[in-house]
C-alpha positions as CSV (number, residue, x, y, z in Angstrom):
1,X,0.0,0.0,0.0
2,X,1.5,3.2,-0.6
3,X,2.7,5.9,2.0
4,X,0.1,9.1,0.8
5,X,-3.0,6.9,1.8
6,X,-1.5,5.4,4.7
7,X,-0.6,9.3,5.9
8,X,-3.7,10.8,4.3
9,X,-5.8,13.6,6.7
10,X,-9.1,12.5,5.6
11,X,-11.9,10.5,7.1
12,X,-11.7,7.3,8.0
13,X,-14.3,5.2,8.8
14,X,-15.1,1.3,9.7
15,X,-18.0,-0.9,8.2
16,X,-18.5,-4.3,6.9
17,X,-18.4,-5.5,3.2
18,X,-21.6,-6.1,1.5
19,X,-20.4,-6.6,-1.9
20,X,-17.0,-7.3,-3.8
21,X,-18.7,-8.4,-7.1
22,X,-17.1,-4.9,-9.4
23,X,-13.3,-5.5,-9.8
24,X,-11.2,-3.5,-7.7
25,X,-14.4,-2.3,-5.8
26,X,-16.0,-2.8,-3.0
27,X,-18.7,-1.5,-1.6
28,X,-18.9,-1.2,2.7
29,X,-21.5,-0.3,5.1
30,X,-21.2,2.0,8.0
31,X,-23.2,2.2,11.1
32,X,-22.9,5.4,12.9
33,X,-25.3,5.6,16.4
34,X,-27.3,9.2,16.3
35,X,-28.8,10.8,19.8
36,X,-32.5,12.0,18.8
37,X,-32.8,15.6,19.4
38,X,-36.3,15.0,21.3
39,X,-36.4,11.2,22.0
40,X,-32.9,11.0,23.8
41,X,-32.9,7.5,21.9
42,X,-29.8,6.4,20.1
43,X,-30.6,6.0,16.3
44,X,-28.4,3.0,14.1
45,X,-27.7,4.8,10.9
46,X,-26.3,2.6,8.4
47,X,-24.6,4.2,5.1
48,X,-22.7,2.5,2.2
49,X,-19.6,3.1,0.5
50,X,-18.0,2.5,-2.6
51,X,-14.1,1.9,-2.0
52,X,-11.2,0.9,-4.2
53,X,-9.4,-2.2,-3.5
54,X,-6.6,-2.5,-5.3
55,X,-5.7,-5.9,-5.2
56,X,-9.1,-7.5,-4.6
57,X,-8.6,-8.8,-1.3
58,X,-11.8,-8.2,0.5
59,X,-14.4,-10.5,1.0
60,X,-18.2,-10.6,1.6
61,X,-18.3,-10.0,5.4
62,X,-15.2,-8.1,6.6
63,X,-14.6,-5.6,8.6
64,X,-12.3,-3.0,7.2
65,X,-11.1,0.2,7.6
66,X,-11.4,2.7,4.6
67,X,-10.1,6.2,4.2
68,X,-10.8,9.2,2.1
69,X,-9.6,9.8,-1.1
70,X,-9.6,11.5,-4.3
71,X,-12.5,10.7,-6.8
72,X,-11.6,7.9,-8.8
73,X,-14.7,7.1,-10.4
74,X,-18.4,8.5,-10.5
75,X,-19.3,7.5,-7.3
76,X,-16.0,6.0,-5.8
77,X,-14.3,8.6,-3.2
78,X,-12.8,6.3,-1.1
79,X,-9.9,3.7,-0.5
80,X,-9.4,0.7,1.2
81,X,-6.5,1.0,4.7
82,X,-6.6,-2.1,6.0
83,X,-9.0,-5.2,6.7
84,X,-9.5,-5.4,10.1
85,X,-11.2,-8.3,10.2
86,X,-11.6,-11.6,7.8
87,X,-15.0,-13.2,7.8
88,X,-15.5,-16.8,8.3
């Protein structure tokens, strides 16, 4: 992996894979917990990602660790750090 993603300033985030079908994609879901303003209830927000994975490593199921990046496609904005952990 190179060095400017590894020491890149931008977002990172962790979610699971939901699908690795495109080639050098994938696409990851992230679950963020939201206090309601008026209920005082936390709210599971869950958002997906597209992600580049360069070598095509990920599976259905991990949990990895993704960064933001430059756009590299239409809707692909951010890159794959590190896969945290393999699925059985």
């Amino acid at each position: 992996m190179s060095e400017a993603i590894v020491k890149h300033n931008g977002r990172t985030l962790v979610g699971t894979v939901v699908s690795d079908k495109n080639d050098k994609t994938i696409v990851v879901r992230v679950e963020t917990l939201v206090k309601h303003p008026l209920l005082k209830k936390y709210i599971r927000r869950r958002k997906k990602f597209t992600a580049h994975d360069p070598n095509n490593e990920c599976g259905m199921g991990d949990k990895v660790k993704i960064v933001e990046f430059r756009p590299l496609s239409r809707n692909k904005r951010w890159h794959l750090v590190s896969i945290l952990e393999k699925a059985v």
